[in-house]
N, C-alpha and C positions, 0 to 999 in steps of 0.2 A: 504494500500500500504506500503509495505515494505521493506525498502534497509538497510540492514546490523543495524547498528544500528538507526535508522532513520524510525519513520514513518508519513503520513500524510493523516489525514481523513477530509473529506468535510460534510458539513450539510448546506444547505441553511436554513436561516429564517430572515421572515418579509421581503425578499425581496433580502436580503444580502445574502451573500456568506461569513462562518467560516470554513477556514483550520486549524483545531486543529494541530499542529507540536509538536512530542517529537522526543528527541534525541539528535544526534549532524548533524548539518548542515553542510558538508561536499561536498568533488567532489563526494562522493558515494550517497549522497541523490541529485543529479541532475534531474534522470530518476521521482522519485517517486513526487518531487517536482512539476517539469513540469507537473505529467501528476494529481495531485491534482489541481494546479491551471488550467486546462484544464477542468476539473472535474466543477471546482467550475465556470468557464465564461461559462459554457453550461446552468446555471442556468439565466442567463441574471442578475445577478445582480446590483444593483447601485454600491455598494461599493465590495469589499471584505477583508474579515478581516483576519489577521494571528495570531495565539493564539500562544506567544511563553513562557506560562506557564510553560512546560513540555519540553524546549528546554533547551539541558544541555550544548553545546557546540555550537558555531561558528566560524568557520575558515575563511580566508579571502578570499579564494573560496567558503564558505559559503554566506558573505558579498557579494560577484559576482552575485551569485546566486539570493539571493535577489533585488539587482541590475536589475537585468534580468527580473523579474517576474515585478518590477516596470514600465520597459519600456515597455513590455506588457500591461500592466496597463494603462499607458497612451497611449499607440497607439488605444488605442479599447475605449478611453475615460469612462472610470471607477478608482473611488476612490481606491486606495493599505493601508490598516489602520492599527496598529499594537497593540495589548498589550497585557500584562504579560512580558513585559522584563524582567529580572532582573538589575539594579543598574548599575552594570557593562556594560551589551548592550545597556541601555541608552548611557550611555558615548559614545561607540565606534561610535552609530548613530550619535549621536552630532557630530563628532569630524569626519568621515566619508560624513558628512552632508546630510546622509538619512532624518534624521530629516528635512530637508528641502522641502523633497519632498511627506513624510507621515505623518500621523499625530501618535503618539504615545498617547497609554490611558492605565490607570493604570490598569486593568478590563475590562471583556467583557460588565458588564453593561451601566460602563459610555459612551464607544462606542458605544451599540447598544441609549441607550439616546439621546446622540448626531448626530448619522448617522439619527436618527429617527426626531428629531424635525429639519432636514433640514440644 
């Protein structure tokens, strides 16, 4: 799926739901966004994760966006987990207090580890 500079591919495993995200997270990646995480709750996952390895930018309609996909997340009762931040979007979640409400990991391994022993 792809919007302008933005795209976002799904892969179910072990149970989970990984949205790989590159680009920048923008009002233009809205449509693509949505219909990834749509993509990825058809899989009935426990958790889902968002790889923002490959993610170059965030805007604060970006921040929105993510936002968004959260309260989805908790409305259908399933985990929203994130990592590959970079440094910088650490901070902005802190300080936004996403961090409050996902959990951030450095790696996809230490997440799948962790979402794994429960």
């Amino acid at each position: 799926m792809q919007n302008n500079n933005f795209e976002a591919q799904v892969h179910p495993e072990n149970g989970l739901a990984v949205i790989e995200l590159q680009g920048e997270i923008n009002a233009s990646a809205e449509e693509a966004l949505n219909q990834a995480y749509t993509q990825a709750s058809h899989h009935d996952p426990s958790s889902i994760l968002l790889n923002f390895e490959n993610v170059t930018y965030i805007n604060s309609t970006g921040i929105a966006l993510i936002v968004s996909l959260l309260a989805q997340a908790r409305k259908s009762h399933k985990s929203l987990v994130v990592y590959g931040l970079s440094d910088h979007y650490k901070e902005i979640f802190h300080i936004t207090r996403l961090s409050d409400f996902m959990t951030i990991y450095t790696d996809e391994k230490s997440a799948m580890q962790e979402l794994a022993a429960g």
